[in-house]
C-alpha angles and dihedrals in degrees: 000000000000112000100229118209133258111277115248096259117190117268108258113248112229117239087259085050091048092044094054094053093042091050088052093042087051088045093229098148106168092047091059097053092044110041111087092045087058102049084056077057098047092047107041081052093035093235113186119241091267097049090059093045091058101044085060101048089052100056085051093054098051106041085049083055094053094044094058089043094068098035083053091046089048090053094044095070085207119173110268121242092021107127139136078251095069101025105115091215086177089067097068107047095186084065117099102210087199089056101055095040089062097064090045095052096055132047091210097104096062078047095070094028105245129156138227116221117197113206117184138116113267119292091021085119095259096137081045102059090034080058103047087042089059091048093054092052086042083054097045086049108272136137118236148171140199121198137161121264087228098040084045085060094049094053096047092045084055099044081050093054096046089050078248101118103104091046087047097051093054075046085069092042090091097069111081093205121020114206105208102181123202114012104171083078100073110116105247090239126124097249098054105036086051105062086044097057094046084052081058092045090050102055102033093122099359105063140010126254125205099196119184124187139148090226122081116218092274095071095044084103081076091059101037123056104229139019098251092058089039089053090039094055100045084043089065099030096063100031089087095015148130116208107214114178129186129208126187157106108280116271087220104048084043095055094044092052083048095055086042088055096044093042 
């Protein structure tokens, strides 16, 4: 009887080995660069088990968090170096700080749906607060998107054209609260003011709107093109809505007197 020969059997993987495979199949990325920094840790302070497991999940947590955060922020579009930190609330003495902090402090109002209008002549810091607004939901965990009155209008007209419009508007679906700056811009045409109106219509109840726009309600007729559409539109904006207006002398016109003074 011939003696055969061991089969060749896979090296065992040591536990660190094991740990390492299962951590990348898991894709739990964070854990497995951290962690061993984080067991020396554990044992130089004599953490429990608990303890080092939750000092790992929450790593995780936080750098995924971070890491949605900026993919959110990328998508937003939103205007660069435009922050609370750098709002000059003192300069518009109509705005309630208070007012305005406690929608961007809670996310419940994207919960029901409602929608912020910012009413105030140009350079009074209306795109500003509309952009600080949509960091801090980005921040809380929500999806949002800031987007021109003007290039909004293009998109629709062209989703319309291409037989595309109701897919585009679920498109839109994604994004808890929709900036749409500047509406006083829209051309009053048909064309324009009507898939507008129907982006209004799709989202009453279902999404919130930040509209900004230099004109109050009493001069829409200038942006729709009849009465009807103009009444239809303000109907759905304020049922679930908070008026902010903002009166002021222009941010602009006030930094450029300033440079001709000092110079």
């Amino acid at each position: 009887m011939t003696n055969s020969s061991p089969p060749n059997l896979p090296p065992q993987l040591s536990p660190y080995e094991t740990l390492t495979t299962v951590l990348k199949r898991l894709k739990l990325n964070h854990f497995l660069s951290d962690w061993q920094t984080v067991e020396h840790r554990a044992t130089q302070e004599n953490w429990s088990y608990a303890q080092f497991l939750l000092a790992l999940a929450e790593g995780e947590a936080s750098r995924r968090d971070q890491a949605r955060i900026a993919r959110a922020l990328s998508e937003a579009q939103l205007p660069c170096g435009k922050s609370w930190s750098n709002f000059e609330f003192s300069h518009v003495s109509s705005l309630n700080p208070a007012v305005v902090m406690q929608f961007a402090e809670s996310t419940s109002w994207l919960q029901t749906a409602s929608n912020i209008l910012i009413f105030g002549p140009s350079g009074t810091g209306k795109t500003h607060i509309s952009t600080a607004l949509g960091r801090s939901m980005i921040e809380l965990g929500k999806w949002v998107k800031f987007i021109p009155a003007t290039t909004l209008v293009q998109q629709l007209q062209q989703a319309k054209l291409q037989l595309q419009l109701p897919a585009f508007l679920v498109k839109l679906d994604k994004y808890d609260l929709l900036i749409v700056d500047d509406l006083g811009y829209v051309k009053k045409s048909e064309a324009e003011t009507s898939v507008l109106f129907e982006l209004i219509a799709h989202r009453y109840e279902r999404r919130s709107l930040l509209i900004t726009a230099n004109q109050p309600f009493s001069q829409w007729d200038s942006i729709f093109t009849d009465s009807m559409m103009t009444v239809a539109a303000i109907d759905r904006l304020v049922h679930h809505a908070t008026i902010i207006e903002m009166q002021a002398e222009s941010f602009r016109k006030q930094t450029a007197i300033s440079r001709t003074q000092a110079a």
